[in-house]
C-alpha positions as CSV (number, residue, x, y, z in Angstrom):
1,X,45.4,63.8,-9.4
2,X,46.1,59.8,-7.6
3,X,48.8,58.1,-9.2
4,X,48.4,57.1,-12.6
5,X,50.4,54.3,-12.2
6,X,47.9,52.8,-9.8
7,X,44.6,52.8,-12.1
8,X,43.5,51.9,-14.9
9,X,42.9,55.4,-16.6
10,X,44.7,56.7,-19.3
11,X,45.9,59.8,-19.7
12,X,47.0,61.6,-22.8
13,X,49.5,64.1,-24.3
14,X,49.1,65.5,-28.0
15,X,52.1,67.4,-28.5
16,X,53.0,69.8,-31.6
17,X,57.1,69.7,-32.6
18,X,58.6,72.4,-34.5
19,X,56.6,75.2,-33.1
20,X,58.6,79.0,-34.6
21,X,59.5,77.1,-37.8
22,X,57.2,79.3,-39.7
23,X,54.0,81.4,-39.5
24,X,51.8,78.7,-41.5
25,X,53.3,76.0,-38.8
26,X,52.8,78.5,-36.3
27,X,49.5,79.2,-37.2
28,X,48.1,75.2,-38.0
29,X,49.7,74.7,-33.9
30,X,47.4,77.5,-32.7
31,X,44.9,76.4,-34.5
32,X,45.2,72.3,-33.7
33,X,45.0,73.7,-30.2
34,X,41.9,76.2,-30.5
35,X,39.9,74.2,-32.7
36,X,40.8,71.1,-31.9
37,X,42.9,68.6,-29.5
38,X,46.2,69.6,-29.6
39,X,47.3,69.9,-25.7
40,X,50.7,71.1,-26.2
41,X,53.8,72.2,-28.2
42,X,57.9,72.3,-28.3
43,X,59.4,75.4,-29.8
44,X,62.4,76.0,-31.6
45,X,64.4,78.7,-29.6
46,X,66.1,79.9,-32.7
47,X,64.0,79.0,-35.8
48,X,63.0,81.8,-38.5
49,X,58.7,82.2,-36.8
50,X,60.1,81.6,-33.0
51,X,59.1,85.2,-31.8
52,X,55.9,85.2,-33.9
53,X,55.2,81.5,-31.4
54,X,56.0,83.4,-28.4
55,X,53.9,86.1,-29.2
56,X,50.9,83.5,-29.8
57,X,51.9,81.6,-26.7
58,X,51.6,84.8,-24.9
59,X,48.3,85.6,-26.9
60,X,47.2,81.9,-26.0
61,X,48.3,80.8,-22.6
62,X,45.8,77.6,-22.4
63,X,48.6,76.4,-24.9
64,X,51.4,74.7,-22.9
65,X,54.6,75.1,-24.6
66,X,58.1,73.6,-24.3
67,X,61.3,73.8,-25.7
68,X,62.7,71.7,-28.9
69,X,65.9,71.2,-28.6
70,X,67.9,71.1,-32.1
71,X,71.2,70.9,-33.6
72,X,70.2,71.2,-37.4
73,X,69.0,72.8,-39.3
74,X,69.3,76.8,-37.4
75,X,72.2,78.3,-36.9
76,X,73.3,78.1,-33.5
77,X,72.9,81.4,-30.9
78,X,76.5,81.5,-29.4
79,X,79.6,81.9,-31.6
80,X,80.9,79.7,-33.5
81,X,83.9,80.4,-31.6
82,X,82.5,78.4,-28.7
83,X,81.3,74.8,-30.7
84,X,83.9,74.6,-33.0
85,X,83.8,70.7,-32.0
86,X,80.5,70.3,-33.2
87,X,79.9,72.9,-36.1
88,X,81.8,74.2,-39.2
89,X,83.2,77.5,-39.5
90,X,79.7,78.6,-41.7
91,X,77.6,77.6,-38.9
92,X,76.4,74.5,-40.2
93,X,76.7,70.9,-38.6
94,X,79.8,69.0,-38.5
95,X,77.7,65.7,-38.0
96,X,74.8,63.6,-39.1
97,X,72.4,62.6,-36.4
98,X,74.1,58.8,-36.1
99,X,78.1,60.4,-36.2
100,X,76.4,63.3,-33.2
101,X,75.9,60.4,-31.4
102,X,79.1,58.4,-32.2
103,X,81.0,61.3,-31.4
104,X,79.3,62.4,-28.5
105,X,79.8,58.7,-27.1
106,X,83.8,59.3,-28.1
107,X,84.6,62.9,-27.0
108,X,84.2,64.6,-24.0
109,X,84.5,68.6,-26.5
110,X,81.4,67.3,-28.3
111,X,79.3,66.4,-25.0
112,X,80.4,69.5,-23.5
113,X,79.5,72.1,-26.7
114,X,76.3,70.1,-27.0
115,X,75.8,71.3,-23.9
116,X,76.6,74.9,-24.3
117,X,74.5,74.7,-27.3
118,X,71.6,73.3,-25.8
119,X,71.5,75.8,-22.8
120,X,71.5,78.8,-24.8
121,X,68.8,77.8,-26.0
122,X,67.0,77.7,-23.0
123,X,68.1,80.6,-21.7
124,X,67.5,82.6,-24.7
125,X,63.9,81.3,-24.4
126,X,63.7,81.6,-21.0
127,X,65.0,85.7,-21.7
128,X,62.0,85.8,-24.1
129,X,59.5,85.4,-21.2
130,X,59.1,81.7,-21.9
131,X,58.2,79.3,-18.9
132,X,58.9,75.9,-20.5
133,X,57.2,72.9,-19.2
134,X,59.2,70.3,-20.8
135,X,61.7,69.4,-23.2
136,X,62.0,67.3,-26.4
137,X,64.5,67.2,-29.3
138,X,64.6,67.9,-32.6
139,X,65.1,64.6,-35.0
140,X,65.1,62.9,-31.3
141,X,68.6,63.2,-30.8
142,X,68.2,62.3,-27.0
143,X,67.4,59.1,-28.3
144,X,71.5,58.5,-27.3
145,X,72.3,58.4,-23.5
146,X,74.6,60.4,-24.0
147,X,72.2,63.3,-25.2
148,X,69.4,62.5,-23.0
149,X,72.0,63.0,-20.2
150,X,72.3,66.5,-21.8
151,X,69.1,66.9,-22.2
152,X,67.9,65.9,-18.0
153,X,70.9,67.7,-16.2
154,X,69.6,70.9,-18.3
155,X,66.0,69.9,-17.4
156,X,66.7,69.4,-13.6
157,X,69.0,72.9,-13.7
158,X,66.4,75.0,-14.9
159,X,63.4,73.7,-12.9
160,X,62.1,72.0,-16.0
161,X,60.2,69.1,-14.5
162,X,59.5,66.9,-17.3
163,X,61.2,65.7,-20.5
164,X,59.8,63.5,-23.8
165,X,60.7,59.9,-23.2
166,X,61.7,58.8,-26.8
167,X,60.1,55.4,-25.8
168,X,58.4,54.0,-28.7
169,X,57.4,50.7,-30.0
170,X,59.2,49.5,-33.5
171,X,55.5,47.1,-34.2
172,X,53.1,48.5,-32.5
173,X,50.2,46.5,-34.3
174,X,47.2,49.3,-35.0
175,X,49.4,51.7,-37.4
176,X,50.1,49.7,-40.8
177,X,53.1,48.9,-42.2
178,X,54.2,52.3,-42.9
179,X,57.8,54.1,-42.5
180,X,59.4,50.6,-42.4
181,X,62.9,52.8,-42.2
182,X,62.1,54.1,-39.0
183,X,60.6,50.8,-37.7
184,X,64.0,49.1,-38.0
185,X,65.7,51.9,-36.7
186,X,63.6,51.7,-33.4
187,X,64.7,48.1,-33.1
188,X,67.7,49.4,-32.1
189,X,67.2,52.7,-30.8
190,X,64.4,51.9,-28.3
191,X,66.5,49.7,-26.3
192,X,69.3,52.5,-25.8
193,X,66.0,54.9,-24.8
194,X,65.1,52.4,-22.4
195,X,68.7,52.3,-20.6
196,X,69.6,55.9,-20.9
197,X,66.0,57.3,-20.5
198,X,64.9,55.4,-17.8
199,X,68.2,55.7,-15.6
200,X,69.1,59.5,-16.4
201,X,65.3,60.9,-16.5
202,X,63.9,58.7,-13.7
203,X,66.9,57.4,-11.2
204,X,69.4,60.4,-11.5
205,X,67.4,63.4,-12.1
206,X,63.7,62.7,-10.8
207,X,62.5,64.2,-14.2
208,X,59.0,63.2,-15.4
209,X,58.0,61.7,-18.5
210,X,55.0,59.9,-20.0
211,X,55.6,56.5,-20.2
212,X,55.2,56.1,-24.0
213,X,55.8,57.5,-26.9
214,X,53.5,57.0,-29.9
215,X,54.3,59.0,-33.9
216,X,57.9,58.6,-35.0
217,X,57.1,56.0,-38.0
218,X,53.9,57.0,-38.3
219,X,55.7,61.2,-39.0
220,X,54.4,62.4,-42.5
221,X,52.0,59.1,-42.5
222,X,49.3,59.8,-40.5
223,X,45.5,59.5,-41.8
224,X,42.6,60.2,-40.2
225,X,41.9,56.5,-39.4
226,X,45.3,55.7,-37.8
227,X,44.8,58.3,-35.9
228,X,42.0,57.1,-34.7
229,X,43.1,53.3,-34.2
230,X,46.2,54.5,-32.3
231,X,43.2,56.1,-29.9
232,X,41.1,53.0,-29.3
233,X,44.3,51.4,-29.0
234,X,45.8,53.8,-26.1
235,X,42.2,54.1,-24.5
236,X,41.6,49.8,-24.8
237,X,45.5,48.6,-24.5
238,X,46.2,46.5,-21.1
239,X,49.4,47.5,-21.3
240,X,51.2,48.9,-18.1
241,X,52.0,52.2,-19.3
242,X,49.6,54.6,-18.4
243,X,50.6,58.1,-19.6
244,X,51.0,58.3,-23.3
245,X,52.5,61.2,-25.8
246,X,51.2,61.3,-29.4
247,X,53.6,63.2,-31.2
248,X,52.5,65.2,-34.1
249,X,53.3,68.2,-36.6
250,X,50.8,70.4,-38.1
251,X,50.9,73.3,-39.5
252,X,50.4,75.2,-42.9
253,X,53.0,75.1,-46.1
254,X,53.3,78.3,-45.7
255,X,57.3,79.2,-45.5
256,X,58.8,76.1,-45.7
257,X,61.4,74.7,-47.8
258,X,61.9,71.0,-48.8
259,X,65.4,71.3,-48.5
260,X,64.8,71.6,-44.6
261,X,62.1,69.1,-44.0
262,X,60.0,66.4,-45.9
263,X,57.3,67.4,-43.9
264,X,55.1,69.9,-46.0
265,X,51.7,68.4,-47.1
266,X,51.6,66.2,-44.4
267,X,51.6,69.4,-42.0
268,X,48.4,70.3,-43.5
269,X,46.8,66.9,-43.0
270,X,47.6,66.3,-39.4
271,X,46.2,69.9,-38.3
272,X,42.7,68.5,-40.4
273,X,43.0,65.5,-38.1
274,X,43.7,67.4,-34.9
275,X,40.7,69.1,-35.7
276,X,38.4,66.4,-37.5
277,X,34.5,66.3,-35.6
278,X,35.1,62.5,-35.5
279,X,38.3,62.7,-33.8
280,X,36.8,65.4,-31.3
281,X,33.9,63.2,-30.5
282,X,35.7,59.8,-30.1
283,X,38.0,61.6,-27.7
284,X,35.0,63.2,-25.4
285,X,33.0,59.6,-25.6
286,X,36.0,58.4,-23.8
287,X,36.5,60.4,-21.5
288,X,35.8,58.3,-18.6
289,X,39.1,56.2,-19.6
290,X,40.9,58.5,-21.3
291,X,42.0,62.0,-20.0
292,X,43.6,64.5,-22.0
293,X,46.7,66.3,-20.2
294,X,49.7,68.6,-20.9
295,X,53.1,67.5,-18.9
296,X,52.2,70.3,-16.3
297,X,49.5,67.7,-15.4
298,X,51.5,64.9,-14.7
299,X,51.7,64.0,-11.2
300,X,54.9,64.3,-9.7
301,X,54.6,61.1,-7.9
302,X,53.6,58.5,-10.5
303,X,56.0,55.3,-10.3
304,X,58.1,53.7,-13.2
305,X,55.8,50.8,-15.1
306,X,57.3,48.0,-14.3
């Protein structure tokens, strides 16, 4: 593939978090991906449906899938023992996402568990069979430079060769005014992805990454229309960036509980969107501008937009 950088082509990512969660999110992935335009998925290396997802990776190859990188809300796979710095002695977290990252900015026993943590998950994964492509995080805790330090040295030692860019727009002007909670919390967190992201992923460990990240305010808001808009937008913008992620989460309700995650109806409603006609069809009429891709497909020499 020439070097996206260098053309006016887009090229698109539709990646599926939370993959093991449960069966039902299990099984709306699969299907997102079968039946409709799902290209890829991050999986949970210690959730309660993760072998169930590696058996259909395995079952499903045509599915890539990555790893999703969490602190909350699974209990972690080494001993306690090990992270005392960052969990309690019942395995649950010491920290909310903001005091991770204060914390992991402050001490070098937090950075250095997180660490431990992180890595075995991958190699627990990586014992299951599991290839991973790329990497994201749950509740986009490499948001922080500190984590997304983490997050690319672990990438570059296991041969992973990409990595989610958490680099998303706070008013990007085709999705509505919707989670207005996460929109002012991008204000401030999209400038610390920008300087931690773009030096650690790019500069110190060669990682790729697509070049922008489109879905955290629009989590457990989509409709079929803004999803549809944030299309015509990706497909029309003039924007530099050429490789784009849309982040999703479908699935089914099946096994979750709200005390874990907000998302439960909405699960339902993005795997009918993944797999709407309407949405199908848009995405093959453009297909002379817009090529859909998993982060195998992204060519390793594509430069920085600038």
């Amino acid at each position: 593939m020439s070097n996206i950088s260098a053309t006016s082509q887009k090229y698109l990512i539709i990646n599926a978090d939370d993959f093991g969660w449960s069966r039902g999110v299990n099984d709306g992935i699969i299907e997102s991906h079968l039946n409709g335009v799902l290209t890829s998925t991050t999986l949970f290396a210690n959730a309660p449906a993760t072998r169930d997802a590696i058996s259909l990776a395995e079952k499903y190859p045509s599915l890539e899938v990555g790893i999703h990188l969490s602190y909350t809300p699974w209990q972690p796979i080494l001993p306690i023992s090990m992270l005392s710095s960052i969990f309690k002695k019942d395995g649950s977290a010491k920290f909310s996402t903001p005091l991770l990252w204060a914390s992991a900015a402050l001490m070098r026993s937090v950075r250095d568990q997180l660490y431990l943590h992180f890595k075995s998950q991958i190699e627990h994964l990586k014992m299951q069979g599991l290839n991973p492509t790329h990497i994201d995080t749950h509740k986009h805790l490499h948001y922080f430079p500190a984590v997304m330090e983490i997050v690319c040295k672990l990438a570059n030692e296991f041969d992973i060769p990409a990595v989610r860019l958490p680099l998303e727009h706070p008013f990007v002007p085709f999705v509505g005014p919707i989670n207005l909670k996460a929109r002012a919390a991008l204000c401030v967190l999209t400038p610390m992805s920008m300087i931690g992201g773009i030096y650690f992923a790019y500069i110190k460990y060669k990682l790729t990454t697509p070049h922008r990240l489109i879905g955290i305010p629009q989590t457990g808001y989509w409709t079929k229309q803004r999803f549809l808009n944030t299309l015509k937008y990706i497909a029309e913008t003039k924007a530099v960036a050429r490789i784009f992620e849309i982040m999703m989460h479908p699935g089914k309700p099946d096994g979750l509980d709200r005390k874990q995650t907000r998302l439960i109806e909405s699960r339902k409603e993005e795997l009918d969107i993944l797999t709407d006609s309407e949405v199908k069809e848009y995405i093959t009429k453009c297909k002379n501008i817009l090529t859909m891709i998993n982060f195998r497909e992204i060519p390793q020499m594509f430069q920085i937009p600038q």
